[in-house]
RODO-2510 file (C-alpha; in nm, 4 decimals, decimal comma):
residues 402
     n   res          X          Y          Z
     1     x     1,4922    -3,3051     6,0037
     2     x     1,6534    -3,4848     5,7241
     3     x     2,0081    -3,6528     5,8015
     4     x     2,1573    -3,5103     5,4658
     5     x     2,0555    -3,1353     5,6406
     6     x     2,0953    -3,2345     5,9958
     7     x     2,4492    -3,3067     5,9980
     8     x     2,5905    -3,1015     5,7955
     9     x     2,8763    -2,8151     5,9751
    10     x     2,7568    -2,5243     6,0617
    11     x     2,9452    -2,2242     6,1743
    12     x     2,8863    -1,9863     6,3838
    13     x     2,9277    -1,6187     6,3020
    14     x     3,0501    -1,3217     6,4897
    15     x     2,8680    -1,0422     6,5896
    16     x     2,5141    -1,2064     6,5606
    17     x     2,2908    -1,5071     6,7389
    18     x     2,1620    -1,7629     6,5185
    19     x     1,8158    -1,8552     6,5296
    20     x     1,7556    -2,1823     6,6719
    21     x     1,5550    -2,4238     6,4542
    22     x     1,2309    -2,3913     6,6388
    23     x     1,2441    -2,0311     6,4964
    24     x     1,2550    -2,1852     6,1485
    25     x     0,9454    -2,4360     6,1745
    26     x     0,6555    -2,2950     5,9994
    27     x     0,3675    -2,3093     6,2571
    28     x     0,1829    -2,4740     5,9849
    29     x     0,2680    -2,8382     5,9498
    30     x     0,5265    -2,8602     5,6492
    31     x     0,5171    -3,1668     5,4075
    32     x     0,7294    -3,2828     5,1009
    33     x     1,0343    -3,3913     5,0225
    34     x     1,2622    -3,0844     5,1213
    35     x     1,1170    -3,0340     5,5180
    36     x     1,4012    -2,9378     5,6916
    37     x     1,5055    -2,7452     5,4240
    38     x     1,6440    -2,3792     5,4738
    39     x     1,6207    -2,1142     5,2350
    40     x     1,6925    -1,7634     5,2037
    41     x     1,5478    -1,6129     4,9100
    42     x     1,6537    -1,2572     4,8594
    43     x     1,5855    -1,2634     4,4834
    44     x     1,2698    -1,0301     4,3282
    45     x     1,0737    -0,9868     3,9855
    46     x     1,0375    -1,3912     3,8668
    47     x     1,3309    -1,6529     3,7914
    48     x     1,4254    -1,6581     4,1934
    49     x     1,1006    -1,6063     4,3599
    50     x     0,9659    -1,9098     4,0784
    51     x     1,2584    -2,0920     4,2015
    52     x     1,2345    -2,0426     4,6089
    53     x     0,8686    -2,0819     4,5440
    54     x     0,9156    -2,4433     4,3876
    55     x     1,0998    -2,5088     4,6670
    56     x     0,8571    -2,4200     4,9260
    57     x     0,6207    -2,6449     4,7676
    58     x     0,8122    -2,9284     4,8235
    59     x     0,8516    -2,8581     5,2338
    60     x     1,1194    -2,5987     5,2294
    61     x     1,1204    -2,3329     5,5229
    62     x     1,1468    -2,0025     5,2696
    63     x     1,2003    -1,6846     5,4390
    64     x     1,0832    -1,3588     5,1530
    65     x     1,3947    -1,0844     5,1986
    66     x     1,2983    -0,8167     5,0334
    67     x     1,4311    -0,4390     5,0323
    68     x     1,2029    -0,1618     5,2321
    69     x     1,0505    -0,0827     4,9103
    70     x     0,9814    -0,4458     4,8540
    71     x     0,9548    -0,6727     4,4961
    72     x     0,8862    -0,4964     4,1975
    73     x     0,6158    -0,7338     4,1196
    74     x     0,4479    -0,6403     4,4295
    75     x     0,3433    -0,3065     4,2392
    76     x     0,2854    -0,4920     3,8573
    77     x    -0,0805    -0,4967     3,8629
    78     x    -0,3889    -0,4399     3,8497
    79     x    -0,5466    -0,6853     3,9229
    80     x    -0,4560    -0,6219     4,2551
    81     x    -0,5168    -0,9454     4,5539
    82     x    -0,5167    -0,6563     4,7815
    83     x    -0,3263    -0,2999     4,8355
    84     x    -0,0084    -0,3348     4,7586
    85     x     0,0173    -0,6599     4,5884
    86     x    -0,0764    -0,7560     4,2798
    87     x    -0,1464    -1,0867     4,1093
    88     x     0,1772    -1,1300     3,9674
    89     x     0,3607    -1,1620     4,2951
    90     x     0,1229    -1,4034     4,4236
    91     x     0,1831    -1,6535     4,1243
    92     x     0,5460    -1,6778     4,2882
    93     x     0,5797    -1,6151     4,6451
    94     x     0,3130    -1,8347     4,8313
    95     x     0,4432    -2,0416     5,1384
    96     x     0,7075    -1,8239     5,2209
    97     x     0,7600    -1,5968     5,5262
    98     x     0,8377    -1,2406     5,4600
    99     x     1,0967    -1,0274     5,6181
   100     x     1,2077    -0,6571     5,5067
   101     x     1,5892    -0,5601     5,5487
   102     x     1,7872    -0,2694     5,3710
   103     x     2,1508    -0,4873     5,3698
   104     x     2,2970    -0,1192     5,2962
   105     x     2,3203    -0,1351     5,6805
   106     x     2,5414    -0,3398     5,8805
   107     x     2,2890    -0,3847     6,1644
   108     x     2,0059    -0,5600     5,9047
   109     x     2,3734    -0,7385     5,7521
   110     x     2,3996    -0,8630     6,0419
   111     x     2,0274    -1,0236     6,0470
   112     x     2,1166    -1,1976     5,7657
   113     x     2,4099    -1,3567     5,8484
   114     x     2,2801    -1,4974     6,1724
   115     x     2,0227    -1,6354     5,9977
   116     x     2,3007    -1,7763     5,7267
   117     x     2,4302    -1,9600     6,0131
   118     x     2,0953    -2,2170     5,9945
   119     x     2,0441    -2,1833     5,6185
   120     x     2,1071    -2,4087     5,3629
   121     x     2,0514    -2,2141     5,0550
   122     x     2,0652    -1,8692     5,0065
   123     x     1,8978    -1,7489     4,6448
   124     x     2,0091    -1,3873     4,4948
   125     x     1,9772    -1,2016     4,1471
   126     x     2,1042    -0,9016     4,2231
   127     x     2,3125    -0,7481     3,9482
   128     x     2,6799    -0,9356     3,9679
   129     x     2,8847    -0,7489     4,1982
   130     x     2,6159    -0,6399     4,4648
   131     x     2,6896    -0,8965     4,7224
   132     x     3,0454    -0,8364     4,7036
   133     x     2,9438    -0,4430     4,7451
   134     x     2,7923    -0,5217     5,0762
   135     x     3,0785    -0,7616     5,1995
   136     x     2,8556    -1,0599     5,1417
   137     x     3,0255    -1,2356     4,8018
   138     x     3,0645    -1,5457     4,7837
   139     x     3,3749    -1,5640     4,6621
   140     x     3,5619    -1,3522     4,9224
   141     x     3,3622    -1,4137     5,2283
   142     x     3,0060    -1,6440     5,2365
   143     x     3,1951    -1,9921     5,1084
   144     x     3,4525    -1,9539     5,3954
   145     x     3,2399    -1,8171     5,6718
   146     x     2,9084    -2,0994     5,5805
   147     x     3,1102    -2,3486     5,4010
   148     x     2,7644    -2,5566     5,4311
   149     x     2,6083    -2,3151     5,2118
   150     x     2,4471    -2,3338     4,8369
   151     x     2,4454    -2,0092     4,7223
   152     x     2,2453    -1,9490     4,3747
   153     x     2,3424    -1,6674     4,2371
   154     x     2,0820    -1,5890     3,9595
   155     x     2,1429    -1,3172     3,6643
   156     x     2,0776    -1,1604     3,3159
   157     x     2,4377    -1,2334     3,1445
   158     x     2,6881    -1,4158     3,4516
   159     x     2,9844    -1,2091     3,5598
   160     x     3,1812    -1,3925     3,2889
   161     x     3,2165    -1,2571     2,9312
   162     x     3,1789    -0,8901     2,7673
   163     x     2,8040    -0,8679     2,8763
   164     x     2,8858    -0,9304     3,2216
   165     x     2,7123    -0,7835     3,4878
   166     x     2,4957    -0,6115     3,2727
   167     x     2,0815    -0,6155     3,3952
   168     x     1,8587    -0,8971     3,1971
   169     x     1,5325    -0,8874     3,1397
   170     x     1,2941    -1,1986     2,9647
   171     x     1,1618    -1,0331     2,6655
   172     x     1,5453    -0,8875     2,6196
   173     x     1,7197    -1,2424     2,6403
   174     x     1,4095    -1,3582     2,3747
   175     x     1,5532    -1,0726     2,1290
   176     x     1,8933    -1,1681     2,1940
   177     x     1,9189    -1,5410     2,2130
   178     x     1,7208    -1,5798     1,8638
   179     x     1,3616    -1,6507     2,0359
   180     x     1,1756    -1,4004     1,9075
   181     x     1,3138    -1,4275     1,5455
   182     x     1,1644    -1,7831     1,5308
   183     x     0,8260    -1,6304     1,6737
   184     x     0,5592    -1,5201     1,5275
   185     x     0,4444    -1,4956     1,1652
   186     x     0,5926    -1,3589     0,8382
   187     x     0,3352    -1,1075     0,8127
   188     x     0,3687    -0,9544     1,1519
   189     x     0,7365    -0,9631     1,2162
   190     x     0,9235    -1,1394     1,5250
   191     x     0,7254    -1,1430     1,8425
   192     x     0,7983    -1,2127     2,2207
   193     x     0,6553    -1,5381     2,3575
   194     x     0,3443    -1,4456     2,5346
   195     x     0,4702    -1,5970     2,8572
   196     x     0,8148    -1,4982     3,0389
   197     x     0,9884    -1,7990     2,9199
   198     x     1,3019    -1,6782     2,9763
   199     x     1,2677    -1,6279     3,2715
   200     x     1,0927    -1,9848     3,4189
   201     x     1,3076    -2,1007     3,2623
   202     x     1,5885    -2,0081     3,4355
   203     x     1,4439    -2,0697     3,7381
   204     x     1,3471    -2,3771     3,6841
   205     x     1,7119    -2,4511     3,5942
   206     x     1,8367    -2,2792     3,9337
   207     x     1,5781    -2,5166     4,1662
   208     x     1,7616    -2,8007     3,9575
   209     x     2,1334    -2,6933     4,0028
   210     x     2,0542    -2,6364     4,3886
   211     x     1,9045    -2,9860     4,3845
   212     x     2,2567    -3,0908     4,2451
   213     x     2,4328    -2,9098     4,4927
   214     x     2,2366    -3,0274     4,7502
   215     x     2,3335    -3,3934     4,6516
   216     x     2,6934    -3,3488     4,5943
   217     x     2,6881    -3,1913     4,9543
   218     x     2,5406    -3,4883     5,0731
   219     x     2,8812    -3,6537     4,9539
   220     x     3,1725    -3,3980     4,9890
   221     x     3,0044    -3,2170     5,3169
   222     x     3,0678    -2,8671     5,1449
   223     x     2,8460    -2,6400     4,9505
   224     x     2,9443    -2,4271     4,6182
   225     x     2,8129    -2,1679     4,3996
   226     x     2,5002    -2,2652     4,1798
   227     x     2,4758    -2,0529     3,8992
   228     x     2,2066    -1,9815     3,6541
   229     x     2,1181    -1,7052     3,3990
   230     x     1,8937    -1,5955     3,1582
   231     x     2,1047    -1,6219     2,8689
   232     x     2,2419    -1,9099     2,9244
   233     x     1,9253    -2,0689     2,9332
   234     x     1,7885    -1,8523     2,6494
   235     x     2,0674    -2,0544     2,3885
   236     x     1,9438    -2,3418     2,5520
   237     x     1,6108    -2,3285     2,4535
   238     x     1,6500    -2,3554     2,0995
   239     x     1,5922    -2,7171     2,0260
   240     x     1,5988    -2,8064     1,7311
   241     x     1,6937    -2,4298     1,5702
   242     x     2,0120    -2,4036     1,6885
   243     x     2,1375    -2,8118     1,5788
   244     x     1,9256    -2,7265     1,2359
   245     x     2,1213    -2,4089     1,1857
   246     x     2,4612    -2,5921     1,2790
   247     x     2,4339    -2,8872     1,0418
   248     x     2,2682    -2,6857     0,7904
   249     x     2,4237    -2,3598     0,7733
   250     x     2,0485    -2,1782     0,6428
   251     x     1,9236    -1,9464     0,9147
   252     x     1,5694    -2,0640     1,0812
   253     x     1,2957    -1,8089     1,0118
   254     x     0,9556    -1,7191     1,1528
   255     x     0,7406    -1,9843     1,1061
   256     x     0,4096    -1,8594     1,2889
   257     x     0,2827    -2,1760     1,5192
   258     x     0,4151    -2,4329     1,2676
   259     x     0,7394    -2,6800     1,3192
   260     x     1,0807    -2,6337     1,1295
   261     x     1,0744    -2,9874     1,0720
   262     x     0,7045    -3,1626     1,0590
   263     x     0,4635    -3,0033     0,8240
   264     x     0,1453    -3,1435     0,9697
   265     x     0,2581    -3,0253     1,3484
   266     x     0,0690    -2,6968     1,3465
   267     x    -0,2405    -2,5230     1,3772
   268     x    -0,5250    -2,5202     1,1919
   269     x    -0,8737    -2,4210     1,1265
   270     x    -1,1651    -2,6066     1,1851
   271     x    -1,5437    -2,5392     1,1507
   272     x    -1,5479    -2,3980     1,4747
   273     x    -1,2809    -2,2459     1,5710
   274     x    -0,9104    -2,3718     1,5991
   275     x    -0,7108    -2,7090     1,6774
   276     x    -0,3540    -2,8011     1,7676
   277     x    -0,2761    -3,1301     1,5365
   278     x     0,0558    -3,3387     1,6637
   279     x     0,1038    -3,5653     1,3640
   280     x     0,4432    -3,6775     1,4210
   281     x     0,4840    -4,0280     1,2616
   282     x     0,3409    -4,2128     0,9235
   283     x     0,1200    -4,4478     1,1737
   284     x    -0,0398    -4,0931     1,2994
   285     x    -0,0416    -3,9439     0,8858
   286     x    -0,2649    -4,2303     0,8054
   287     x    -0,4773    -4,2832     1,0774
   288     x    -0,5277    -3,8689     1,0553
   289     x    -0,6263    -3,9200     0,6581
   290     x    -0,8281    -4,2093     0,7474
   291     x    -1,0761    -4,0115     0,9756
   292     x    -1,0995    -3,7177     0,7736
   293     x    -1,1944    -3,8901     0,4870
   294     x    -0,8705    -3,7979     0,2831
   295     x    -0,6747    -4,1469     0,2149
   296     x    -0,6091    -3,9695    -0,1207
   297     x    -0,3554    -3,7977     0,0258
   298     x    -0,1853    -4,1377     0,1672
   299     x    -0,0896    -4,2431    -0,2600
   300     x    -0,0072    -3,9201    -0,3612
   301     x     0,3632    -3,8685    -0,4356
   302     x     0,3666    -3,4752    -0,2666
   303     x     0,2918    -3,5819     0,0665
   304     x     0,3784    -3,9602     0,1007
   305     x     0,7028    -3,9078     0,3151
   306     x     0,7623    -3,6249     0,6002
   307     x     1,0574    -3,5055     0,3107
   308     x     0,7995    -3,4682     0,0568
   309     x     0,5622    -3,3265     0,3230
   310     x     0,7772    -3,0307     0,3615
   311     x     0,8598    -2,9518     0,0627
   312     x     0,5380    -2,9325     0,0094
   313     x     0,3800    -2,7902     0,3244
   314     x     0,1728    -2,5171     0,2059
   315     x    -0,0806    -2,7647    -0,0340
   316     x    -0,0816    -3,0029     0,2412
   317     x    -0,2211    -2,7720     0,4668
   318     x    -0,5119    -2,6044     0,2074
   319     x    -0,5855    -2,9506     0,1334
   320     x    -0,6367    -3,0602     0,5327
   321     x    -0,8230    -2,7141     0,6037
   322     x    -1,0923    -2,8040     0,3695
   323     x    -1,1834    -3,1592     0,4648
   324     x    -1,1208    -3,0205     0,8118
   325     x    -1,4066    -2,6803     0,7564
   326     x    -1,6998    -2,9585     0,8228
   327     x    -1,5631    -3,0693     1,1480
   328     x    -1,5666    -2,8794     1,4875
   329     x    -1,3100    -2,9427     1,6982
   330     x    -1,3955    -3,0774     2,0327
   331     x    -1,5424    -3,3962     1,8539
   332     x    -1,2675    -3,4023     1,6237
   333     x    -1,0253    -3,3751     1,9238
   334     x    -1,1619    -3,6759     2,0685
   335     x    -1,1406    -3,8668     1,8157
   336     x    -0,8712    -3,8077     1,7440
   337     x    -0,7046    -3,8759     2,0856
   338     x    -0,9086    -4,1756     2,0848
   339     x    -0,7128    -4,2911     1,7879
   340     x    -0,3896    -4,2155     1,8932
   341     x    -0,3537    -3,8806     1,7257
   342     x    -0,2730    -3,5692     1,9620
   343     x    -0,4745    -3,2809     1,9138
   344     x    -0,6433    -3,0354     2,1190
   345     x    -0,8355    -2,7216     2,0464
   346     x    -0,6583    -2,3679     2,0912
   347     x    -0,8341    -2,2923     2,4407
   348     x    -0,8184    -1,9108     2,5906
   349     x    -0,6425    -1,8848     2,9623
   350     x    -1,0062    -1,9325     3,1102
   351     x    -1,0729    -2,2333     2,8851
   352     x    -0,7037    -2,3868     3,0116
   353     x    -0,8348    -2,4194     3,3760
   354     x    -1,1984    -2,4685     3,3166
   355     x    -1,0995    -2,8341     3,1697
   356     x    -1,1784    -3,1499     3,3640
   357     x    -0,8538    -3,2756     3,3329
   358     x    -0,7416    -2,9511     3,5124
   359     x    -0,9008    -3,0344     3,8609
   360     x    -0,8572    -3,3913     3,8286
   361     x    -0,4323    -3,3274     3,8242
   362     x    -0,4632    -3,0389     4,0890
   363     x    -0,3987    -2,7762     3,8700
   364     x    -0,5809    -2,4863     3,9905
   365     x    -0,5723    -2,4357     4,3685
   366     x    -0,8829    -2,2606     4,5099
   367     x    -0,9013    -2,1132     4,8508
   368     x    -1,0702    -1,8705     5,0807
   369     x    -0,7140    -1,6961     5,1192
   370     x    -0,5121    -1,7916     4,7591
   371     x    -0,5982    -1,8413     4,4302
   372     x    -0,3247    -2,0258     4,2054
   373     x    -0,1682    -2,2546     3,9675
   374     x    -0,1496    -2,5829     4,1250
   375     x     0,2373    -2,7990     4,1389
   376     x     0,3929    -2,9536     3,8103
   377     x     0,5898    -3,1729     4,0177
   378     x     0,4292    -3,4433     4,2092
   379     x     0,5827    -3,7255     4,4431
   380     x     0,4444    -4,0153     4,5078
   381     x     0,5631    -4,1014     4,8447
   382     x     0,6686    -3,7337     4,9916
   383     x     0,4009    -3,4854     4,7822
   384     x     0,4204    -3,1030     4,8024
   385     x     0,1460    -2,9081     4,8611
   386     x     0,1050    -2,5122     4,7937
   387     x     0,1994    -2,2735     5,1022
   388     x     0,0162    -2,0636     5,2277
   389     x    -0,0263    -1,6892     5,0709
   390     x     0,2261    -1,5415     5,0056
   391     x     0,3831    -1,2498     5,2699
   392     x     0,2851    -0,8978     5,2744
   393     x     0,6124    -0,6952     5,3079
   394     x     0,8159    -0,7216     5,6350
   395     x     0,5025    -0,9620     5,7698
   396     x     0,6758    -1,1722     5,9870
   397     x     0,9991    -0,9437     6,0875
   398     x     0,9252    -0,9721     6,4392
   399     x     0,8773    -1,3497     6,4551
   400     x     1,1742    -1,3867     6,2138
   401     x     1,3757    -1,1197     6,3928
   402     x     1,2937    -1,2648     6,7327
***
């Protein structure tokens, strides 16, 4: 394994045998960056399986806990994979080895501390407090009896502030944090974000902060608390709302798919259907106008600067939805691109993974046992590669337990 993970102190506990490593190697050959990695992901629903599951990718042995009744997204289906586990929990818990405990009991405790002993990171979103409940916080007991460990600790609110320890969910954060109020159009009212962004989010900041912590261990020899939560990273999202609200004092409103601050970033109709344009710059604006036939709109004093652009958004766009009615939009895309100017058509889900592009950056994984989105990071020298499907509940408990 690893030096960084190889040397690092690990103590033993009372009351329980720790696993020797052998009982960690996956019998199928791990690759990536993180082999010889040890994880122990106890979190359910998305932002810590996501997270755990990221890390699996990239080589990490990931061992599923899960409660007798199992992950809630187990159940959130149809479409079902099979009985008992529906597609949602298989877009987050592939390569990962599954074992059921109830840590009510001190006996299945005791599992999990022996296999703390080996661990490197344990991952948790329980509501704040649960840990400590059990005789497992981190605070009191874990960072004194595994002071190797990273323990990310994963939540709606934190346990800091007047909504702490309260339960989080994505579309609730989107309310709260100001996401949905700059979502959607002024005809239908503030809408959620079709996807749980909230909630990737968030994990996606967790597999960072454990990367962190795995690097400053790597220096001081001791682990620490990784924190991440969905509020948190809900304020964080709002780039450039929140700076325009703070130097400008006027609150940002719905704006459907359209950008607070570039008038010709937005979607539009086309003969066929509907584009995507990204005209950023002046360079783009006139190479945009150029193609469509428009240079008119190049000398004329409403739309000759992004300032004037704005103020005058809504003629802008009439006038670019009428040159752009006689074109249909996967030439015009390609043209477009070809010239330097993003744009892309608005494709449907199916569309998305249907595209060339798609298999040619290994983007949709297709095999006889799992079906799923392909990895967003990619190494050069140490690549991941997707696991293998994810656990049923309490699969391996006997290997594990062993």
């Amino acid at each position: 394994m690893p030096a960084s993970f190889e040397n690092d102190q690990r103590p033993a506990t009372t009351g329980a045998s720790p696993l020797t490593d052998a009982a960690w190697l996956d019998t199928n050959a791990k690759q990536g960056s993180l082999v010889g990695l040890r994880v122990l992901d106890l979190s359910r629903v998305l932002a810590g399986p996501l997270c755990a599951q990221m890390l699996s990718d990239h080589g990490a042995d990931v061992i599923k806990v899960e409660a007798p009744q199992g992950d809630e997204t187990r159940l959130l289906g149809p479409p079902f994979v099979e009985p008992g586990q529906a597609a949602y929990f298989s877009a987050i818990n592939r390569g990962k080895r599954g074992l059921s405990l109830d840590l009510s009991k001190p006996a299945d405790r005791a599992i999990l501390e022996a296999l703390l002993v080996n661990a490197d990171v344990l991952i948790e979103n329980f509501v704040p407090g649960t840990m400590a409940k059990w005789g497992l916080g981190y605070d009191d007991y874990l960072s004194n009896a595994f002071p190797h460990l990273i323990y990310c600790s994963i939540s709606g609110f934190g346990d800091t502030g007047p909504l702490a320890n309260l339960p989080g969910y994505d579309a609730v954060l989107q309310a709260m944090c100001g996401l949905m109020s700059i979502n959607g159009e002024p005809q239908t009212g503030p809408t959620r974000i079709g996807v749980p962004v909230v909630d990737q989010v968030t994990g996606y900041n967790a597999f960072s902060g454990i990367m962190m912590a795995l690097w400053a261990r790597i220096r001081t020899g001791q682990g620490q608390r990784v924190e991440a939560t969905l509020f948190d990273s809900a304020l964080s999202m709002l780039i450039p709302h929140a700076a325009n609200w703070m130097n400008s004092g006027k609150t940002p409103a719905l704006t459907g798919s359209a950008h607070p601050n570039i008038p010709t970033y937005n979607r539009f109709e086309v003969g066929d259907g509907q584009i995507f344009l990204g005209i950023v710059n002046e360079g783009q604006f006139k190479k945009f106008c150029k193609h469509i036939q428009r240079e008119d709109l190049l000398s004329n004093p409403l739309f000759d600067s992004n300032a004037s652009r704005m103020t005058n958004r809504d003629a802008l766009r009439h006038e670019m939805e009428v040159a752009l009615k006689d074109f249909k939009r996967a030439d015009l895309c390609k043209d477009l691109m070809a010239l330097g100017v993003a744009a892309g058509p608005v494709h449907t889900v199916p569309e998305a993974f249907q595209q060339p592009h798609t298999a040619a950056r290994e983007m949709f994984i297709q095999r006889d046992d799992y079906q799923g989105v392909g990895l967003p990071i990619k190494l050069s020298k140490t690549p991941g590669s997707a696991g293998v499907r994810p656990p049923r509940l309490g699969e391996h408990n006997s290997d594990i337990i062993r």
